[in-house]
N, C-alpha and C positions, 0 to 999 in steps of 0.2 A: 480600423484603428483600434490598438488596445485601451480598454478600459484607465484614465489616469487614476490613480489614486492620490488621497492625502492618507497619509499615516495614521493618525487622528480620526478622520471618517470612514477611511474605507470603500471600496465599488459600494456600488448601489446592486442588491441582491434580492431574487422571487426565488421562494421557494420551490421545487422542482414539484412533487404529489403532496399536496395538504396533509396531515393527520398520517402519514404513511408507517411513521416512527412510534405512533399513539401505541402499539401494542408491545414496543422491545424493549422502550424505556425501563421499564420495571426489571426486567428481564437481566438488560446489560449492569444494574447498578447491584442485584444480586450478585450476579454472576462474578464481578470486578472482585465484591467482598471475599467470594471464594477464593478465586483466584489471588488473593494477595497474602502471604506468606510473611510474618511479622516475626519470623527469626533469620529470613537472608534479608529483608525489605524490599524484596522484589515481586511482581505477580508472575510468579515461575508456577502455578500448582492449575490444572486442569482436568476436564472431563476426557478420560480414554476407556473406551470400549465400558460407556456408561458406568464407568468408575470414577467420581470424582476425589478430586486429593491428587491426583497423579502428578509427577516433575514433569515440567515444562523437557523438551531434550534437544542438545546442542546447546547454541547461543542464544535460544530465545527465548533464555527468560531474560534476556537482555533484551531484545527488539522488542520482546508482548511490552516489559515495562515501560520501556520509551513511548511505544505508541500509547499503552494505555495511558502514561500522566499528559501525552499532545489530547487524546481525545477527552479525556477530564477537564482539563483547561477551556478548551472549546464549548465543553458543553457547561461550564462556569459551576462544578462543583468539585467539592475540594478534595482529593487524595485521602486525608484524616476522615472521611465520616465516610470513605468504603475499609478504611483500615491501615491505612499507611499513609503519611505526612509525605509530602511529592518530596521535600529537599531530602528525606530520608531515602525515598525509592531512586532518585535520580542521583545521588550520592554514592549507594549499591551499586548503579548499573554501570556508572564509569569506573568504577574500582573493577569490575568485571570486564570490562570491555579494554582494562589494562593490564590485568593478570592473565585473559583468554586471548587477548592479542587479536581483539574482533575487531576488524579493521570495518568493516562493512558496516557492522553498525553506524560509523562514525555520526554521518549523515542525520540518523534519527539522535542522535543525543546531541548536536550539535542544536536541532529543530526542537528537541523537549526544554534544554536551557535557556534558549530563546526566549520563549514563551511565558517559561516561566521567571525569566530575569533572573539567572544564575550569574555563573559564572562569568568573565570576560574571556572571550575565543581564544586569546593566546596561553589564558593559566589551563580552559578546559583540555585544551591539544596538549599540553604539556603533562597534565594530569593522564590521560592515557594514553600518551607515548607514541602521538601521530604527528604528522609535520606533513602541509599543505604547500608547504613552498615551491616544490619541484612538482608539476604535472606529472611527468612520468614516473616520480614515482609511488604515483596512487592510481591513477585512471587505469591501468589494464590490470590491474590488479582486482580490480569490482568489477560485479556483475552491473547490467544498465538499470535494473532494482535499486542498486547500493550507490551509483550512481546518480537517479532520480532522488534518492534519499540525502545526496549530499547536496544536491542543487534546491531543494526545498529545503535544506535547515542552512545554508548560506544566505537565501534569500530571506529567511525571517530573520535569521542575525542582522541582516540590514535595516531592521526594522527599529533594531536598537544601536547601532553603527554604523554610520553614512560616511563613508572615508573610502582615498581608491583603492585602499589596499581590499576591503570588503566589495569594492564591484569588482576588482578582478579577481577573485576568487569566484566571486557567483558567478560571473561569465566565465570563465574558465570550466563551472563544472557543467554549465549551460553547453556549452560548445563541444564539450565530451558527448553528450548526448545528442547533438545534431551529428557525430562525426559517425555515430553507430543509425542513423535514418537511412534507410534504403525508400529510395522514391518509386521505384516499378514496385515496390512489396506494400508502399503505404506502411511502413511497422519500421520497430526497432529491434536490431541484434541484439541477444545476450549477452554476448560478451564485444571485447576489443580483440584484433587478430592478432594482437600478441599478450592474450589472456595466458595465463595459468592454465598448461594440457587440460585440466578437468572440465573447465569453463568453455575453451578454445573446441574442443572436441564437438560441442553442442552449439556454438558459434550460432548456427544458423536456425539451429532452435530454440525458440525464444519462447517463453512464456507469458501468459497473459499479465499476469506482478510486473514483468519488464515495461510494456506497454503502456498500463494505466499508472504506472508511477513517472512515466516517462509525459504519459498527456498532464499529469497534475504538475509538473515540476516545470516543465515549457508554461503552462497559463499560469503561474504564480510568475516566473520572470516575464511574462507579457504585460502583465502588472507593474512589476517594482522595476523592472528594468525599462517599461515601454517599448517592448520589443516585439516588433514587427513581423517578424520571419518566426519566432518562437511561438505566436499564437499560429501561423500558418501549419505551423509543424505540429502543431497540438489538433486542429485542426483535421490535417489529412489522417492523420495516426488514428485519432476517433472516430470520425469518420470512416475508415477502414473497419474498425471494431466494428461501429454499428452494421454494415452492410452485413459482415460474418455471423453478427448474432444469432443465435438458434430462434424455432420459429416458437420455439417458449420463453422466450427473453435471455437464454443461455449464453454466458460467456464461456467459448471456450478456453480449453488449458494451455493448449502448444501449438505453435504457428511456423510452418516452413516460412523464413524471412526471402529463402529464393526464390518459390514461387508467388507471395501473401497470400496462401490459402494455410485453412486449417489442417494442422497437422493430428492431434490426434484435442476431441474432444472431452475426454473426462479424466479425470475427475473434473467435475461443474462443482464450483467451492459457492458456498454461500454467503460467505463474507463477501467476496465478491461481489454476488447480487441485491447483497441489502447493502452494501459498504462503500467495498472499493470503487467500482464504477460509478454508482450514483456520486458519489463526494469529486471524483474527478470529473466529474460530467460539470458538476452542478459550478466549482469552480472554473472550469473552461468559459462556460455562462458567463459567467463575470467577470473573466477577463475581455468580454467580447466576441468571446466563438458563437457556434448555433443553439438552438435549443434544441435539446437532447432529452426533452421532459417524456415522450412517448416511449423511449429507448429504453429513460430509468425505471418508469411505471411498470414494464413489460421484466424487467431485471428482478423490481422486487417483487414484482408476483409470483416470480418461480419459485420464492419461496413456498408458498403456499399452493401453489399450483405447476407441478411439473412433472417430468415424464414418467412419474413412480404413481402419481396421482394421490400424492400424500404431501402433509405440511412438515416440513423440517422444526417448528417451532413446536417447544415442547417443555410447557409451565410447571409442569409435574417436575422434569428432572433441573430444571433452569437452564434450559440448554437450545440454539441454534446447531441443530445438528451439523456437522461440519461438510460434510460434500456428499451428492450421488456419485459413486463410481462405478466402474467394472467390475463385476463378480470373476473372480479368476484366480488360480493360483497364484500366486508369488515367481514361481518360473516361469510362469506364462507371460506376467506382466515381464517382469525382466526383460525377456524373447521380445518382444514387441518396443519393450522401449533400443533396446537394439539396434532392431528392425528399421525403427523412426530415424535414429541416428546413420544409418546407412540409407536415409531417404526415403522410405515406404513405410507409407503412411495408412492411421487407418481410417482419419479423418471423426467429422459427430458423429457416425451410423451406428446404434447398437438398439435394441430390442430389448423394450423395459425387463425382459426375463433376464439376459444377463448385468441388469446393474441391481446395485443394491446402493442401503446409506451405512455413511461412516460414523458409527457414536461418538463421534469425538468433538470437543470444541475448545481454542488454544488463547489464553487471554487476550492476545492483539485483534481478536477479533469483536470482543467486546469493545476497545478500545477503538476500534474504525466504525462501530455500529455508532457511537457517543458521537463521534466526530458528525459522521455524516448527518445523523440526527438533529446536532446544533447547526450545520449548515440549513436544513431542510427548513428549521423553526427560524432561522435566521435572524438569532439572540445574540448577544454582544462578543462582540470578538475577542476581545481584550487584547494581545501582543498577536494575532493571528491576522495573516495576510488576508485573507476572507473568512 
């Protein structure tokens, strides 16, 4: 049975690895300050190729922001003393996500205003020029990332709006993500089959981001919806993951959804292993799934312990270095993602000689370190569903 909640109290939550977060904390609140740019009010600026200051690129200095003011919130410190005022940063980011027409986003700004008691959902959608009314015409349009992302900031709006029009909308975007569940694969598709050709074309290749935003957005509706079948789904999906994990607590990157084997193992992102997966493990926990505490233990020690036999964490430059990958040209990579796309695959197997690390690290991942961190310490919630 799912975990019930009262609004007001909240599941009952243990920590996943004690003290695990004792050494980023410093780290991510640095890192936040860098990252936060006080003439767009957004955290668009980042560490690339051990160059900090760099533009965030594409849309995410829209996403880095949104997650970073969700993971700020959670960890109960305030936007202004990293350097930007949240109603200023989350202000930016929907003026952005109306003028770039970032529909994807939607989902994380719907969940940052939540949180933070913004807006009411019909002035925010109206603000950047999205309309939830018609299913079809949102759901194959997202990726099941963007997806996951709208069914976790529907279900925190509920937190502040109990009415049907708010449950059917969460179950609406709930049910998008069951409809993309392959039960022989244990996973979920990237896309819907009538995605956007770019989407559509990878269809069956799905990334590890699709998955764990897909298991944390099912046990948040196990939660607030009480929903049965959504923790099973979160459930199998995690479960799935964990079996594939590497024998260094690796999550891999891209998973053939036709067969559920892995499809091609790296880039291994670190957010990932100090972030992503622990915070959705940690909430599956609490909605009533397994314990997943050996799973996460093993995740965040790759940090410091994985097939390079060197720690990604790195005080001097303030930086979570961003992933191990494949040493290789640029054509080569191309060739191979190709290759994957026409089914052949190359799966984890590579020889610590050809990978290398990427110097890079992108604000939203500071933002998921904060997050998981306040889950781990399991300090007050305030408007957050755990």
């Amino acid at each position: 049975m799912p975990t019930i909640i009262n609004f007001e109290t909240g599941p009952e939550f243990s920590p996943a690895v004690p003290d695990a977060y004792a050494r980023l904390l410093p780290l991510c609140a640095s890192g936040l300050r860098a990252a936060a740019n006080p003439e767009t009010g957004l955290f668009d600026l980042q560490i690339r190729d051990r160059k900090s200051g760099q533009p965030t690129r594409g849309t995410e200095n829209i996403t880095s922001t949104l997650i970073c003011l969700i993971g700020l919130d959670r960890a109960g410190i305030a936007p202004s003393q990293i350097g930007l005022p949240s109603q200023k940063a989350l202000s930016a980011a929907l003026d952005r996500i109306g003028r770039e027409r970032a529909l994807g986003a939607t989902g994380l700004a719907i969940w940052a205003n939540a949180v933070l008691d913004g807006l009411a959902l019909g002035d925010l959608l109206d603000r950047i020029g999205v309309s939830l009314n018609d299913r079809r015409e949102w759901a194959d349009r997202l990726t099941t990332m963007e997806v996951a992302w709208l069914a976790s900031g529907l279900l925190h709006e509920l937190g502040r709006v109990r009415n049907a029009r708010m449950f059917d909308l969460a179950r609406s975007a709930v049910s998008v993500l069951w409809s993309r569940y392959d039960e022989n694969a244990r996973l979920v598709s990237h896309a819907s089959a009538a995605a956007p050709l770019r989407h559509r074309l990878r269809r069956q290749l799905a990334n590890f981001a699709d998955q764990i935003y897909a298991v944390q957005a099912l046990a948040f509706a196990a939660i607030v919806l009480y929903d049965e079948r959504a923790l099973r789904l979160a459930e199998r999906i995690a479960g799935r993951l964990t079996e594939l994990q590497g024998s260094q607590g690796q999550w891999w990157w891209h998973y053939d959804v036709s067969s559920g084997r892995v499809a091609e193992g790296y880039p291994v992102y670190s957010v990932h292993q100090h972030a992503m997966a622990p915070m959705a493990l940690m909430i599956l926990r609490a909605a009533g799934g397994g314990d997943y505490s050996q799973a996460i233990e093993r995740s965040q020690r790759w940090v410091l312990e994985n097939e390079l036999g060197v720690s990604l964490i790195d005080e001097e430059a303030t930086a979570i270095w961003r992933n191990i990958e494949r040493s290789e040209p640029p054509i080569a990579s191309l060739g191979n993602k190709l290759l994957a796309l026409a089914g052949r695959h190359r799966g984890s197997a590579a020889p610590s000689m050809a990978l290398c690390i990427n110097h890079e690290i992108r604000p939203y991942e500071w933002g998921w370190c904060l997050y998981a961190a306040s889950l781990d310490q399991a300090g007050n919630r305030g408007r957050h569903i755990v």
